[in-house]
N, C-alpha and C positions, 0 to 999 in steps of 0.2 A: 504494500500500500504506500502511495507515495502521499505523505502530509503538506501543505501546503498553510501557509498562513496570508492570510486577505487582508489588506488594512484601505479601508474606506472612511470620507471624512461625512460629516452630518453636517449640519447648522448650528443643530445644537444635543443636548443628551435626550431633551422629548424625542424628537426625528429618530435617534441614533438608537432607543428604545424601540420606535415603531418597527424600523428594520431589521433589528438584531430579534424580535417579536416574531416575526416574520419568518425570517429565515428559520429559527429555530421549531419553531411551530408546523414547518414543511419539510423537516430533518434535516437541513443540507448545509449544516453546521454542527458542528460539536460544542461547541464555547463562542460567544464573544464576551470580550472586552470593554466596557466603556471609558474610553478616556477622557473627562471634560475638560472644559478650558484651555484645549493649545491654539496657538497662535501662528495660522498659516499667512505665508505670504509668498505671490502668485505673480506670474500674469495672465490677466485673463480678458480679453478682447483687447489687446492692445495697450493696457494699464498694467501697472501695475498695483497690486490689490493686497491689502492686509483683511484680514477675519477670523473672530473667535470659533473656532470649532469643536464639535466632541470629533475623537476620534472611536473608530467602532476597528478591534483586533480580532478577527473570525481565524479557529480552527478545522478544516477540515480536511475532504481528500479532495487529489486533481481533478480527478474525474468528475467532479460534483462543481468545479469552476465555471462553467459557461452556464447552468442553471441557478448559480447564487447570483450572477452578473444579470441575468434574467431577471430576477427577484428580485435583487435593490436599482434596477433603472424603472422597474413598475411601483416600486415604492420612497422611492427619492424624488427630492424637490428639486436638486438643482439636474441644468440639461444637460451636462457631461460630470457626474461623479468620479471621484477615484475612484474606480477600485483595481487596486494594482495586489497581483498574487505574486509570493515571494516560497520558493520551497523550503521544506523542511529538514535540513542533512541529515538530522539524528534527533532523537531524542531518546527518554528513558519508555521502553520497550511498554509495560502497562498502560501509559498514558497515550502513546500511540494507536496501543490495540484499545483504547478506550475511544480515540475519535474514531477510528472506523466502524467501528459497535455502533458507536451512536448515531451515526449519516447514514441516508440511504441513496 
């Protein structure tokens, strides 16, 4: 199984709730994260842009990445979301075989 970890940003932790809600609720997550208050800074149509955001740190497997990306562009506000997948190189073996337990 290969683990991957997702890291998408919100508006704010209500948003960051509804989606990490979502996902988890449709199995195709094992864990998120919520991180509130960081402070992106972007550019975005040609500005540049400072904004508070939660960040949202999703758990799960590869295979399951083009339908979470499915599920937070139907459930996100903004028109081009992060969500960028980073893989997993190792971790400890239990917690592993805990995220693919829990995704379908």
């Amino acid at each position: 199984m290969q683990g991957i970890i997702i890291f998408i940003t919100a508006t704010d932790k209500k948003e960051a709730r509804k989606i990490a809600d979502s996902l988890l609720e449709k199995r195709l997550v094992a864990c998120c994260n919520l991180i509130k208050d960081i402070e992106s800074c972007f550019w975005w149509q040609d500005k540049k842009q400072k904004a508070k955001e939660c960040l949202i740190m999703v758990k799960t497997r590869k295979a399951l990445l083009n339908k979470v990306i499915k599920q937070v562009t139907l459930t996100h506000s903004y028109d081009c979301p992060e969500i960028i997948a980073v893989p997993i190189a190792g971790g400890y073996k239990p917690y592993m075989d805990w995220i693919k337990k829990e995704t379908s």
